[in-house]
Each structure stands twice: as structure tokens, then as C-alpha cells.
FISEKOL-416323 format. One line per 10 residues: their letters; for each residue x, y, z of C-alpha. Coordinates in steps of 0.001 Angstrom, whole numbers. Example, Ala and Ser with C-alpha at 12.3 -4.5 7.8 and 13.67 -1.06 7.14 Angstrom:
# FISEKOL-416323
as = 12300 -4500 7800  13670 -1060 7140
This chain:
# FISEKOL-416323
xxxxxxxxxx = 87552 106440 -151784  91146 107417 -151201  90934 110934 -152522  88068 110985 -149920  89301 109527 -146807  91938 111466 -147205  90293 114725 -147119  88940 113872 -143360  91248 116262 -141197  90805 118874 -144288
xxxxxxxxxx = 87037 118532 -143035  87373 118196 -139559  89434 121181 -139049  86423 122882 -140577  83324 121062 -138872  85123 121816 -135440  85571 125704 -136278  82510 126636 -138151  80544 124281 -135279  81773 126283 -132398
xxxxxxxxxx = 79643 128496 -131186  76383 126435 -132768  77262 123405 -130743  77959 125324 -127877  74397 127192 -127645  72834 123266 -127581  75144 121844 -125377  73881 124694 -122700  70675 123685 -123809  70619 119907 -123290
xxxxxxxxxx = 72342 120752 -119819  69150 123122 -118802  66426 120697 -120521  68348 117932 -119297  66734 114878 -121202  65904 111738 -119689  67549 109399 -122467  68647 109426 -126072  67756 107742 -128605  69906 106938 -131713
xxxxxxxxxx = 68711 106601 -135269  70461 106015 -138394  71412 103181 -140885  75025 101935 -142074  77813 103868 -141469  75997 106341 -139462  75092 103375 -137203  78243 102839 -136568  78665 106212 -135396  75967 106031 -133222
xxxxxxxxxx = 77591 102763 -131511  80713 105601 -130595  77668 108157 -129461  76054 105509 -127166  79546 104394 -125411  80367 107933 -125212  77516 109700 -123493  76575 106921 -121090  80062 107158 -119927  80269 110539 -119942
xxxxxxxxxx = 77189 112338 -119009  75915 108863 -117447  72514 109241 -119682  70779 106021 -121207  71103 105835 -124824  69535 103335 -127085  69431 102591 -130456  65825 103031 -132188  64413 100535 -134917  63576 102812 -138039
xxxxxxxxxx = 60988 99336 -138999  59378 100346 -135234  57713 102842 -136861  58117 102510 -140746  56879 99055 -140846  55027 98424 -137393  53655 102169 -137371  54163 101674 -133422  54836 105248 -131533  56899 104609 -127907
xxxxxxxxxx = 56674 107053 -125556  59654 109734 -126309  58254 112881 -124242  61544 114269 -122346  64244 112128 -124895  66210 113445 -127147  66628 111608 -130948  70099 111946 -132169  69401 110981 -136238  72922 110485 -137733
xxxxxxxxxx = 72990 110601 -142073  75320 111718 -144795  72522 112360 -147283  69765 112939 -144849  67255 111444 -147192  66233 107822 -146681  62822 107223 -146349  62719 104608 -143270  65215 107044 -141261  62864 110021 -142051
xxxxxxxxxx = 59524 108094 -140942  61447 107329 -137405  62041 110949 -136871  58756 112196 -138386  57260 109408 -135707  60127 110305 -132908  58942 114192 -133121  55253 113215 -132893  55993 111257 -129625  57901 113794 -127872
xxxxxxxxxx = 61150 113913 -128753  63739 116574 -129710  65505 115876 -132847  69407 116536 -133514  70390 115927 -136863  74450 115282 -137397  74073 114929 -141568  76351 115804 -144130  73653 117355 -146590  72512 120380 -145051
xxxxxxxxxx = 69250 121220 -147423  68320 117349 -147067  64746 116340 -145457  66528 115524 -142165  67681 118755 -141813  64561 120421 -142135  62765 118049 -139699  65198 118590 -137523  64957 121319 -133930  68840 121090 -133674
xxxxxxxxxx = 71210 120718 -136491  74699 119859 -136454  76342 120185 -139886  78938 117469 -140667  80585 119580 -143000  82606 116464 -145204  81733 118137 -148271  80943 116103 -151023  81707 112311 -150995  80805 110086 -154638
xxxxxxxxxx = 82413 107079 -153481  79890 104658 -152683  81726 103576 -149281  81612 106566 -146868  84451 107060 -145211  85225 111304 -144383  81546 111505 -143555  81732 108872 -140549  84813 110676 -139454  83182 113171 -138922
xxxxxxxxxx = 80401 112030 -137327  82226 111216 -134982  84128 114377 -134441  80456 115768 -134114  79398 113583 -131552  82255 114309 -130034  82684 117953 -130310  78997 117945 -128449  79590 115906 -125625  82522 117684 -124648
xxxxxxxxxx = 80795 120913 -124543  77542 118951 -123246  80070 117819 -120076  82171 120622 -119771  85084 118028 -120214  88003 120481 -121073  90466 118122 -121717  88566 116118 -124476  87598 119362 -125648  91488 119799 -126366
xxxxxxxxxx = 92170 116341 -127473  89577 117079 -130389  91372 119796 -131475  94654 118142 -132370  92190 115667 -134281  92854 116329 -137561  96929 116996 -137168  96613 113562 -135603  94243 112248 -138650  97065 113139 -140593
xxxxxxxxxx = 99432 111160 -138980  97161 108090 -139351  96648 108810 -142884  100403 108213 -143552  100899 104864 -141316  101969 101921 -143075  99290 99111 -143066  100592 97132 -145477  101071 94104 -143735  97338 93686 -143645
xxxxxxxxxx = 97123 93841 -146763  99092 91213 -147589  97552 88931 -144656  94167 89589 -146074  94468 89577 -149550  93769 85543 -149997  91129 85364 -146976  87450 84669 -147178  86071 85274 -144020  87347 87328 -140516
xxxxxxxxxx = 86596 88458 -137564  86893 92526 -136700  87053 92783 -132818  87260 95603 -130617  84898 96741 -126839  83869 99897 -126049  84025 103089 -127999  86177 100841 -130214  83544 98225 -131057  82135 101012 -133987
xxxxxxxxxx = 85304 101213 -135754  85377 97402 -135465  81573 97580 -137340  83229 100415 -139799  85334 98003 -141061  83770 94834 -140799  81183 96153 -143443  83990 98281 -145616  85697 94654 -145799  82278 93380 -147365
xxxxxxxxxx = 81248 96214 -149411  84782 97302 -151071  86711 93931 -150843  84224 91565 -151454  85434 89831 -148282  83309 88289 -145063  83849 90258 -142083  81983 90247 -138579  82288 92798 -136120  82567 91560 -132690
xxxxxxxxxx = 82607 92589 -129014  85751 90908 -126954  83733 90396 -124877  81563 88286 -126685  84315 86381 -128716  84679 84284 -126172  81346 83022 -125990  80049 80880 -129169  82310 82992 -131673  85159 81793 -130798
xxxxxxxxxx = 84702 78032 -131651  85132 78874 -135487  88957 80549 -134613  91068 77761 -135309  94741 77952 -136690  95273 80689 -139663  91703 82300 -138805  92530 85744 -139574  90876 88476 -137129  91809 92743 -136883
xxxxxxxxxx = 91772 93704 -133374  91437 97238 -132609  92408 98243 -128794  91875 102147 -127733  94300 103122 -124741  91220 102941 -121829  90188 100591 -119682  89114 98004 -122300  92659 97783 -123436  94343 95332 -121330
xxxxxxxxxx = 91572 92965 -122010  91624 93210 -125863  95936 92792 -125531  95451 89176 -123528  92273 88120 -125763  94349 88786 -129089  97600 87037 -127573  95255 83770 -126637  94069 83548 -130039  97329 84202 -131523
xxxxxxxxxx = 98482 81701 -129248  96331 79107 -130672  97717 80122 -134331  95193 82432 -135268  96204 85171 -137895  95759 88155 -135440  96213 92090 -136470  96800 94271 -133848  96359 97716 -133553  96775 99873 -130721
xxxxxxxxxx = 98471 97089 -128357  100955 94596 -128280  101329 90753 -127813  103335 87854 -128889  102673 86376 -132174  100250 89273 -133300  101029 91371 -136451  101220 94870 -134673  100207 97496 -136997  101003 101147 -136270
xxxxxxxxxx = 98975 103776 -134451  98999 106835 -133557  98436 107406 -129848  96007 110012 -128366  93291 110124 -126430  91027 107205 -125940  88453 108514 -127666  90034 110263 -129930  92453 106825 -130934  88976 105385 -132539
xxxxxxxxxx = 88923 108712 -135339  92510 107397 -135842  92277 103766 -136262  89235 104277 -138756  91529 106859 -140916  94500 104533 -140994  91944 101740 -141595  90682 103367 -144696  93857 103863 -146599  94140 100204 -146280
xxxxxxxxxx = 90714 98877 -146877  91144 100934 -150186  94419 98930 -150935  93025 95688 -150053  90315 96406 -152186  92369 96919 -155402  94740 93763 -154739  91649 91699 -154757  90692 92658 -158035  87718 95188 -156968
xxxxxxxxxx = 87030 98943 -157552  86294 100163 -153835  84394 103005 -155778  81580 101112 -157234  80696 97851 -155130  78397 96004 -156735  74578 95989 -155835  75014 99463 -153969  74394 103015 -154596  75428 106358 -152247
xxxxx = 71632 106567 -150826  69749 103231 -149648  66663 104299 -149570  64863 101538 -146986  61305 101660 -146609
């Protein structure tokens, strides 16, 4: 997992180069066919991703994006309507069965698939009309971690080009200097909050809210340690009652207009003596924890990199091999 995560701007650099030109060509596309919604599909990780995909187009192209249920169709064998909507199926291996059923049924209905998966001779990427190549290279550790990096930079990469946005076009490209910057920030002091806890909250809003589900499930699957991802926005509603004095809870805050609102939530709750982490703002009481700054949407790449490095440390000084969590293996195949 280390060796891994800390390949990310290594692949990156090279998704964002070799990509180019075949992003570019669908990008022009999408802007001619122009679609009348997207629909995300993937599982884990990938999800997570698609979380950053769905915050990012609707506020950048201003199209409706949804997340599909794979069981809609590889369970309930029910077919919606997708004529004119564009699937965006996000894997690493490109292989399990209930993500391949929703496409196979997505395609029949309709839609246009783009596949952003890491494998490029997998199933996915031969069902697939578009195919975006995440380029991590080969990841063994059970926990992905490069591989939702960059599906990020790929969703990113596209909707840049998709919006003609020059300046986020820019901001990607100092991605994986930055990445490397994050890699070497010291987290450590999370690692010693978190070491004796048994259960947190992970709480972030907007394009942040998918690194906040990143790591809320790399806290359960490589530190053997309760974690809920959570919308600060919704915190305050019935979550909140069980954050009472040393509740520990990781706050991620991008620099957009979500920011100031994550800064006062995570000073309220520290106020009350809660055990709050804090990165990307500041507030009294709060452990701050370093960042690197960039662009909003490019902060979220960041915060999962310097995440990793200390998930993988927390991991270890709880006694656990982050490589081999128990019950799990690289593909879930879901039916």
C-alpha cells in the first residue's frame, strides 16, 4: 500500500500525457451530442470517485448526474429509460459481474458507455464506446489507493476539456508535482490520535465529501477501525447527537465555497471537546494537519495522497497489515 500510493503522481503524470489527445476527441464529442444526464456506475473506491464526478460536472457543465444501482438491473432485471444519457462506469479491474450487468443493461437502454478502468483488456473495456485508460499500472495491495487517484485525475482531465475550463485544465497539470508534496506532509499527529479509537466520524461537503468516503472505508478495511463518512451538512442533523467529549472526527475542507462552513462546524465540535482533525482549514482547539494548497478541486487529489501515507501508518500501529485485510480480495465480484 505505501509503495503504491506513492507511485500516484509517477502515474498521473502519465494518464494526463498519454490521455491527451484521446480525451480531447470525446470531450468535443459529448459537447456536439450533448447528453441529457449522466449516470454513474461503479462499486467501492470507484464510487467514491464517482461522488467527485457527480459534484464536479453538475457544477461545471450544470448536467444532472446520478448514481445508478448495479442490483437495478443485476438483481431486479429492471431497464430505465437511458436513450440520450451517458453511463460513466468507473473500475480498477473492470471485471465484476454486477458492474458489468449494469452496463450490459445501461447500453441496451440507450446509453453511451465511458469506461475510466485501470485494466485496459478487462470486460469493461470492451463493452465500453469510450474508454479512458487510468493508467495506475499494477496495484496488489488489496486497498486501492493510486487507482482512485487517478480516477479522479480522469474525471477531471475530461471535464476540463468537456468545459473548455482553461484554468483547471492548468491546475491538473501541476497535479502530480503537487501529489508529491502531499506525499511528504507529516500526518503523524493522526496517527497518534487514532491509534486507541474505535469508532469516528470522516466529514467533508462537496467535491470533498468522496475523499471523506475514501477514507472512511480505508479506516475500516486497513485499520480495522469504524469510520462513517459524512456530509457537514448532515452532521448536524441526527449524527451529531453521538459527538460528545473525546469523539474523534477527520474533517477535510477544500478552499471553495464549502470551506467556511466546514472551519465553524469543526470549531463547534471542537468546542464541545470533540477530538477534531483538520485539514485544509483552521480553528481553535482542532489538530490542524498540513496541506498543500491548490485548486479546489484539485486540493481533494491532495488530501487523499497525504491521507494514504497515514492510513498506511495507522494501520501498522494497530497491529494490522494494510496489505491483506481480512475477508477481502483485489476483485469483489458482486452478483
Amino acid at each position: 500500500m505505501f509503495r503504491e500510493a506513492a507511485q500516484a503522481p509517477q502515474a498521473v503524470r502519465a494518464q494526463l500525457q498519454a490521455n491527451a489527445a484521446r480525451v480531447q476527441e470525446l470531450a468535443a464529442r459529448l459537447r456536439r451530442e450533448r447528453p441529457r444526464a449522466i449516470v454513474t456506475c461503479a462499486r467501492g473506491s470507484s464510487d467514491h470517485a464517482a461522488t467527485f464526478a457527480r459534484y464536479l460536472i453538475e457544477t461545471h457543465l450544470g448536467l444532472l448526474t446520478s448514481s445508478a444501482a448495479p442490483s437495478v438491473s443485476s438483481v431486479y432485471e429492471a431497464q430505465p429509460d437511458l436513450a440520450g444519457a451517458v453511463m460513466m462506469a468507473i473500475s480498477q479491474s473492470g471485471a465484476s459481474p454486477d458492474l458489468l450487468a449494469a452496463v450490459t443493461s445501461a447500453r441496451a437502454a440507450g446509453a453511451r458507455i465511458i469506461a475510466l478502468v485501470n485494466a485496459e483488456d478487462s470486460p469493461l473495456a470492451q463493452l465500453a464506446d469510450d474508454l479512458i485508460p487510468l493508467r495506475a499500472g499494477e496495484e496488489r495491495s488489496v486497498a486501492a489507493t493510486k487507482s482512485y487517484i487517478a480516477s479522479l485525475a480522469a474525471i477531471v482531465q475530461l471535464v476540463a476539456s468537456w468545459s473548455q475550463d482553461a484554468e483547471l485544465d492548468g491546475a491538473l497539470q501541476q497535479a502530480p508535482e503537487l501529489l508529491e508534496r502531499a506525499w511528504q506532509l507529516d500526518w503523524s499527529a493522526a496517527v497518534s490520535r487514532l491509534t486507541p479509537a474505535h469508532n469516528l466520524y470522516v466529514v467533508a461537503r462537496g467535491l470533498g465529501l468522496a475523499i471523506a468516503q475514501e477514507a472512511a472505508l480505508k479506516f475500516k478495511e486497513t485499520c480495522a477501525l469504524h469510520a462513517e463518512a459524512v456530509s457537514a451538512a448532515e452532521l448536524r442533523h441526527g449524527p451529531m447527537a453521538l459527538v460528545g467529549r473525546g469523539f474523534p472526527l477527520l474533517v477535510f475542507a477544500q478552499h471553495d465555497e464549502s470551506r467556511a462552513g466546514v472551519a465553524e462546524l469543526a470549531g463547534e465540535l471542537a468546542a464541545r471537546g470533540a477530538a477534531v482533525l483538520l485539514a485544509g482549514a483552521t480553528a481553535a482547539q482542532t489538530t490542524v494537519l498540513p496541506t498543500q494548497a491548490a485548486h479546489p478541486v484539485i486540493e481533494p487529489l491532495l488530501f487523499a495522497q497525504s491521507f494514504y501515507r497515514m492510513a498506511n501508518a495507522l494501520s501498522l500501529a494497530r497491529g494490522h497489515d494494510p496489505d491483506r485485510p481480512p475477508h477481502l480480495s483485489k476483485v469483489t465480484e458482486t452478483l
